[in-house]
C-alpha positions, 0 to 999 in steps of 0.5 A: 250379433249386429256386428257379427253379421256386419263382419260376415258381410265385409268378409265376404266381399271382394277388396273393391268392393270393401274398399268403397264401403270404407270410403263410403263410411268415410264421406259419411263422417266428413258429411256429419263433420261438415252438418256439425260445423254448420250447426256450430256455425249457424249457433255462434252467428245467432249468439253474435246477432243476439248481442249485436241486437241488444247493443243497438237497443241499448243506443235506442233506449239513449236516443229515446231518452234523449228525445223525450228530455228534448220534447219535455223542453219543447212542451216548455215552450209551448206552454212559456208562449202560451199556445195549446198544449200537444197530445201525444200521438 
């Protein structure tokens, strides 16, 4: 029954007037089209973000290692040379 009427409604008018309801009809696609595209886009940049982000964390984690080894070699001194031993902050 909806599109019977929508059929009326487009018989009824007069061929400008129809054919700015098609050009109408069709910026409305290019619109979703484009709001698509961004979504998708908008979805990739946060996928590439998430696995930027998790390689940085993983040469953190390596850095971190690599910081407490070196504050272990100090502690060594420290006790070698017998001064008092540090707290952790």
């Amino acid at each position: 029954q909806g599109m019977e009427l929508l059929q009326r409604g487009l018989s009824l008018m007069s061929d400008d007037s129809f054919y700015k309801a098609v050009r109408v009809k069709q910026a409305t696609k290019e619109d979703l089209r484009h709001q698509l595209m961004h979504t998708t886009w908008r979805l990739e940049c946060n996928r590439r973000e998430k696995s930027f982000l998790k390689s940085l964390q993983q040469e953190q984690e390596g850095e971190f290692k690599m910081a407490e080894t070196e504050m272990e070699i100090f502690r060594g001194f420290i006790t070698a040379r017998g001064l008092p031993a540090l707290e952790d902050d």
